[in-house]
N, C-alpha and C positions, 0 to 999 in steps of 0.2 A: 593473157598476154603471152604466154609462156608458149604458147602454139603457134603466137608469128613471128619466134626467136629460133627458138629449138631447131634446128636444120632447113631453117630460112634465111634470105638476104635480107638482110635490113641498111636502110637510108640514114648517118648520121646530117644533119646538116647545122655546120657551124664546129668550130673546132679547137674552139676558147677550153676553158677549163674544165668548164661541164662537159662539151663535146667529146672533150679528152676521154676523161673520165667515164662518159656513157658507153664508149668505145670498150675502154676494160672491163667493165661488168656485161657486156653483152659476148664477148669472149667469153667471160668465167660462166655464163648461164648457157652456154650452146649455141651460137648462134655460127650459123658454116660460112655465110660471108657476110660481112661489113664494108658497106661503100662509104665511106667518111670522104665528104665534102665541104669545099669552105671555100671563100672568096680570092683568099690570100693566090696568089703564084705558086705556080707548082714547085718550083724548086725552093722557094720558101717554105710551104704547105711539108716538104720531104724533108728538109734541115730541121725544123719545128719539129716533127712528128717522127724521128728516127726509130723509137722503139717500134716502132710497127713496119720498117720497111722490110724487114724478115719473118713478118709473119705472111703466111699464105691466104689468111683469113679477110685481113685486110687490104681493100683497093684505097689508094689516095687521091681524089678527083680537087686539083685547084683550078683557081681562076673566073670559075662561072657557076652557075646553079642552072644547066640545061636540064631541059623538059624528060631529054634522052635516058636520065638517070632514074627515072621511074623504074625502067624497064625490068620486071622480075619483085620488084621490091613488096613484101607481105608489110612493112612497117616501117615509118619515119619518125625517127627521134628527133625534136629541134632546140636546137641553142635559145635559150632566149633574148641575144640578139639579133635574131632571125624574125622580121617582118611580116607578118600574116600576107599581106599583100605579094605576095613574092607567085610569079606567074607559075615555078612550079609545084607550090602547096596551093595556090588553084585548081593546076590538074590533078592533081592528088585526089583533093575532094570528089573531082569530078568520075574519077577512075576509082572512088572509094577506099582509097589508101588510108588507113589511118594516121593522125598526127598527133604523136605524145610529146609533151617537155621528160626532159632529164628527170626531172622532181617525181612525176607520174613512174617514168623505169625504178626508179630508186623507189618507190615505194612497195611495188608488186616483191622484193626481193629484200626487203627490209626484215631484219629478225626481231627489233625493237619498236617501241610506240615513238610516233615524230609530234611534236610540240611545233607549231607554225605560229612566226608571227608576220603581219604584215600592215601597211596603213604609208601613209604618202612619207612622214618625217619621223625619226627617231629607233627607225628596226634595227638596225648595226647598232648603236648603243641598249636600245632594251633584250635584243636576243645574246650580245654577249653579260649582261648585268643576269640575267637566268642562266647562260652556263655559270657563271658563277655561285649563282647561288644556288641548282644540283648538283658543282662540285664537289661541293660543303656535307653531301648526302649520297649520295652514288658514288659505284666503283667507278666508274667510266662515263665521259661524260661529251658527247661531239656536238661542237657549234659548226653548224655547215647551212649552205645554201646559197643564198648571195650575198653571203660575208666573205664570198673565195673557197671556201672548202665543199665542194661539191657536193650534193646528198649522195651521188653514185656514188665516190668513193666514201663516205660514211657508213654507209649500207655496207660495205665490202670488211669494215674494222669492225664490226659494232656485233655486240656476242650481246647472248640471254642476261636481261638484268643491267644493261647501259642504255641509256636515254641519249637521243638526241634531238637536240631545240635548234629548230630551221627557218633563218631570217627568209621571205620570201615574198618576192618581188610580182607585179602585175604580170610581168613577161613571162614569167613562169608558171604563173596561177591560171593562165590565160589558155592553155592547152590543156587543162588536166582531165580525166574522163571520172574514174574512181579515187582519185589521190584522198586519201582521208588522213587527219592529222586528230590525234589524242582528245589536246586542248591548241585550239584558234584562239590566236589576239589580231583583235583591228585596233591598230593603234588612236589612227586619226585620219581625218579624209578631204585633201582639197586639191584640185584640179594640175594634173601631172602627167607627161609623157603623151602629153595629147596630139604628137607626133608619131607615137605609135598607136595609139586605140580609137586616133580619130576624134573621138568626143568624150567628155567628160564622163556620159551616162557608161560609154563601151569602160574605161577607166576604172569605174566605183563596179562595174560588172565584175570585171579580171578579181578586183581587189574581194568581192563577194564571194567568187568561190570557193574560197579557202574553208569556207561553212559548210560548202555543197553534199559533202558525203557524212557528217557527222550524224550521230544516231546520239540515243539519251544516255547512253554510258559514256559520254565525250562532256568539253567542257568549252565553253563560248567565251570569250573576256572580251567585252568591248566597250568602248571611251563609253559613258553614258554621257558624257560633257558635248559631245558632238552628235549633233541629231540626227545627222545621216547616217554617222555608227549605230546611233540607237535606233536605227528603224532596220538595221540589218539582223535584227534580233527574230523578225517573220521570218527568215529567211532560214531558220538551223532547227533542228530537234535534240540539240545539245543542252547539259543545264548551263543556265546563265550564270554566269560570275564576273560581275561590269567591277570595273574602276572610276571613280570620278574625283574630281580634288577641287568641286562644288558645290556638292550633295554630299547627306549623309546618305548611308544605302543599308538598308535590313539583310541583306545580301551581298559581299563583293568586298572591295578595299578602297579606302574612302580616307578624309581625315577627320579626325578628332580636335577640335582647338588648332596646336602644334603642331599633334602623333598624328602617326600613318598608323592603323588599325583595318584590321582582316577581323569582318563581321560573317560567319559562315550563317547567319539563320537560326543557328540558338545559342551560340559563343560570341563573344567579343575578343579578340587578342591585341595588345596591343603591341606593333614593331619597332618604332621608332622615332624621335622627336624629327620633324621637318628639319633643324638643322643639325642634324648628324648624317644627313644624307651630304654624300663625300660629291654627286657630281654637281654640276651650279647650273640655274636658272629653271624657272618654272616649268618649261618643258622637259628638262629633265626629271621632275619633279613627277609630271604625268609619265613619263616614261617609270619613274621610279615604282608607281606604283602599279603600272600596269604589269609589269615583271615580276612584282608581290604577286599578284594574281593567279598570274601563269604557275609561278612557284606553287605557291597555295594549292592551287587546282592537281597540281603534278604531284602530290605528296610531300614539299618541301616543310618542316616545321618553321614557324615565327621566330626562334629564335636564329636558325641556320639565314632564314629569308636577312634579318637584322644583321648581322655580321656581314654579308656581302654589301648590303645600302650602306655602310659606316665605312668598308674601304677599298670596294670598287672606283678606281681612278678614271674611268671613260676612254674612250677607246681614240686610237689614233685618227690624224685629221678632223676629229671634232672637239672643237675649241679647245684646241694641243695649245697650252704653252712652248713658244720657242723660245725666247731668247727675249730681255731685257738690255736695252742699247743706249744708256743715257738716260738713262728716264725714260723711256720709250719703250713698250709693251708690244711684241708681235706674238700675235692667235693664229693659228692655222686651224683653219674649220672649211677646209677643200671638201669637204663632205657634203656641204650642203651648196645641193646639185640646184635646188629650186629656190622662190622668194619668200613661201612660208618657212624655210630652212634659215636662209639668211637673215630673215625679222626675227626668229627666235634666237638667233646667237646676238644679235644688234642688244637683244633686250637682257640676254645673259650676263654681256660686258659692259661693265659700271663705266663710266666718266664719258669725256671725250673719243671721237673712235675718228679714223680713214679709213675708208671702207674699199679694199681691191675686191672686184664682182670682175663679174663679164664669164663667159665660152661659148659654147652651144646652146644654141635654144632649141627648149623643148615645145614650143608653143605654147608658154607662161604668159603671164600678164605681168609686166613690171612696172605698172602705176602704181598698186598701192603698196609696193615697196619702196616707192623713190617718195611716195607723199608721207612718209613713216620716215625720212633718212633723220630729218632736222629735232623731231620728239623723239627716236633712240639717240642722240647725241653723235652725229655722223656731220662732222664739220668740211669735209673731203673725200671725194669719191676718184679713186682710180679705175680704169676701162679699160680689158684687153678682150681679145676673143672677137667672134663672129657676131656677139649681141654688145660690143662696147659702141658702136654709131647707134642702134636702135637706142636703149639706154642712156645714151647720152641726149638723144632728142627727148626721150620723155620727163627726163631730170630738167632740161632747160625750159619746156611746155610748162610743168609745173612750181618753178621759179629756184630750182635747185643749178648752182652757175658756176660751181666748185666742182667741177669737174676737167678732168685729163684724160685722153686716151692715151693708152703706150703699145706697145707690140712683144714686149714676153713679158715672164714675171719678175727677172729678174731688174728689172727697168720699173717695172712696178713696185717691186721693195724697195729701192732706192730714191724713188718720187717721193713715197709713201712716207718715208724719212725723212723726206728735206721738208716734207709738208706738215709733221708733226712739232710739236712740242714736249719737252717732259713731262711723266704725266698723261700724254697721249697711250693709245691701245692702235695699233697698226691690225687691222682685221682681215684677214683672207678668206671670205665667206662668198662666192662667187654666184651664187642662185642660178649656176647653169649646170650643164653638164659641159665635162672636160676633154669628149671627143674631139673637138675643134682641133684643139692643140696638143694633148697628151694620150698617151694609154686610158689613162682611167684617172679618177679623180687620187688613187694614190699617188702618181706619180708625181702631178699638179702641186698636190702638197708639197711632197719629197724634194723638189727644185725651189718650192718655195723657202723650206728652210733652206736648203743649202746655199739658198740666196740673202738669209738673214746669215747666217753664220761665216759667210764673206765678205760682208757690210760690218761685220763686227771685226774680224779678223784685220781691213783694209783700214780699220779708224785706231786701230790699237798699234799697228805697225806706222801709220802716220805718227803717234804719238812716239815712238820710242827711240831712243837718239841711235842714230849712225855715226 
């Protein structure tokens, strides 16, 4: 790669974080010019991207992705919200341009081994539950990728003898040529983003190559509970080290009774009882273990691995406690983008629940999450976003009548409220994605407290004498 950087022009396209980021490592390796490209307005594209208006190296192209910007380019790096389909990574091909992700740059320039994990639900919580627990072990220690911390900029910190563990996304997986990762986890695998890969098969594709380059000194973890993971097992020359919380396994990390136990093949170890594990619900559980694994496999000891599962707290926006209101429980779990995401927080949270969903649709299927509201205890369903009409048709088709559409969230925490009882659990588990209406599924969250936390503040000021 290093021959179509080194005193070549290279193509960013896309100029999110990564993009950002791939920008300053193609600097730091030689590259003489950079056309950094992106959707946005140019004079947004110039205010956003100031540290580079004084560099000579780089050009700032907003507004469009013409065809024109080929011209000279030895290499195109792409955002991974950048669309395959896009007419000028068409011409690309056509003209033989190559097209790498971020993740692909960052690893040709990597000083350290990268740990990948990927699978449709649970990567942000299981890739930051292993930095934790190589904390516990390593000098240094980067969780990057699509948890917001770029791998370009990790590559750029990361000295001899620091690890980094890399949450990683089908968008990303979906460009790579040689990207090879240490130890690969597939978390879990069901039908997602089929608005970018077109079909389910193109999907579990992206999410396979994360296997693609490993050789037998590499290490494989993958769900044995899900069959599609476990037939992704042809597909590697790494050694196998599954998880399951099914099966017993001769090999891998499994339960015992209670315990979570790491079986390497002629040892038993055992980590920890089921419940000392600090985050809650059964998919955390698989998560829990599959992040044993990775640890395991990475050099982590059973006792370091145990001490993170006993007080690792889970990570923001999934099933965050906010705020108790009366007896009234509000969850922020904006994280979970899709309906397998949303069914496993429904099943995390005990009692009654009001369920806010709705944004973007991915081209999900939302039946058999609406024919699941009534057997996860979902007494009310609030609807905002581009999928709260679709949604609401499929809840009434299937006899589900408790339902409201609103138009933000905050209108939605306030519904949600007048619809509860003490006792209740106000859930914000949306099964979409949050482009509709937000930046990102943080922000989504972020307004959502801030909208519990005004509902609390307006009922406590009603109480208090003037």
């Amino acid at each position: 790669m290093i021959d179509r950087i080194r005193g070549k022009r290279v193509l960013v396209l896309g100029l999110g974080k990564s993009g950002r980021a791939a920008v300053h490592l193609l600097l730091k390796v030689g590259a003489t010019s950079i056309l950094a490209n992106d959707s946005k307005d140019q004079y947004l594209l110039e205010k956003e991207m100031k540290e580079f208006l004084s560099c000579s190296q780089v050009e700032l192209f907003g507004g469009s992705h013409p065809e024109s910007l080929l011209e000279g380019v030895s290499l195109i790096i792409k955002s991974p919200g950048i669309k395959p389909g896009l007419p000028l990574l068409q011409k690309a091909v056509e003209l033989g341009i190559p097209v790498f992700s971020e993740i692909e740059l960052a690893f040709h320039f990597s000083p350290v081994p990268i740990l990948g994990i990927t699978g449709t639900n649970g990567k942000t919580t299981t890739t930051s539950l292993i930095g934790e627990m190589f904390s516990r072990q390593f000098a240094a220690v980067y969780v990057a990728g699509n948890i917001g911390f770029p791998l370009c900029e990790a590559v750029q910190q990361a000295r001899e003898g620091d690890i980094i563990v890399a949450e990683l996304s089908s968008f990303q997986l979906d460009d790579i040529h040689i990207f090879k990762v240490h130890v690969a986890a597939v978390l879990n695998l069901t039908p997602d983003h089929l608005d970018y890969h077109g079909s389910s098969e193109n999907y579990a594709e992206a999410k396979r190559k994360i296997l693609l380059n490993q050789d037998s000194n590499d290490w494989a973890v993958l769900n044995w509970d899900d069959l599609q993971v476990r037939h992704f097992s042809a597909y590697t020359k790494a050694q196998l080290f599954p998880f399951s919380r099914r099966e017993i396994l001769q090999t891998g990390v499994c339960l015992m009774g209670e315990t979570i136990v790491i079986n390497s093949g002629s040892n038993t170890f055992s980590v920890c009882g089921v419940d000392e594990v600090r985050i809650p619900g059964l998919h955390n559980l698989e998560n829990a273990l599959a992040a044993s694994a990775v640890a395991w496999a990475g050099g982590v000891t059973a006792e370091h691995i145990a001490l993170a599962l006993k007080s690792f707290p889970g990570v923001p926006h999934r099933l965050e406690r906010v705020e108790d209101i009366l007896g009234v429980t509000f969850i922020n779990d904006s994280k979970g983008t899709n309906p397998d995401a949303t069914l496993n927080a429904l099943r995390a949270v005990k009692g009654s629940k009001i369920l806010i969903a709705g944004g973007l649709n991915k081209g999900s299927d939302f039946k058999g999450l609406v024919q699941s509201l009534k057997v996860e205890g979902v007494k009310s369903m609030v609807l905002l976003g581009e999928t709260a009409p679709l949604i609401d048709i499929i809840a009434q088709d299937e006899g589900f009548s408790d339902t409201v559409i609103v138009s933000d969230i905050k209108t939605a925490v306030y519904k949600a409220f007048s619809l509860a009882l003490p006792g209740d659990t106000v859930l914000l588990s949306p099964a979409c994605a949050s482009w509709d209406m937000f930046k990102d599924f943080e922000e989504r969250g972020d307004i959502f407290k801030s909208a519990v936390f005004s509902l609390k503040e307006g009922l406590e000021s009603e109480k208090s004498p003037h």
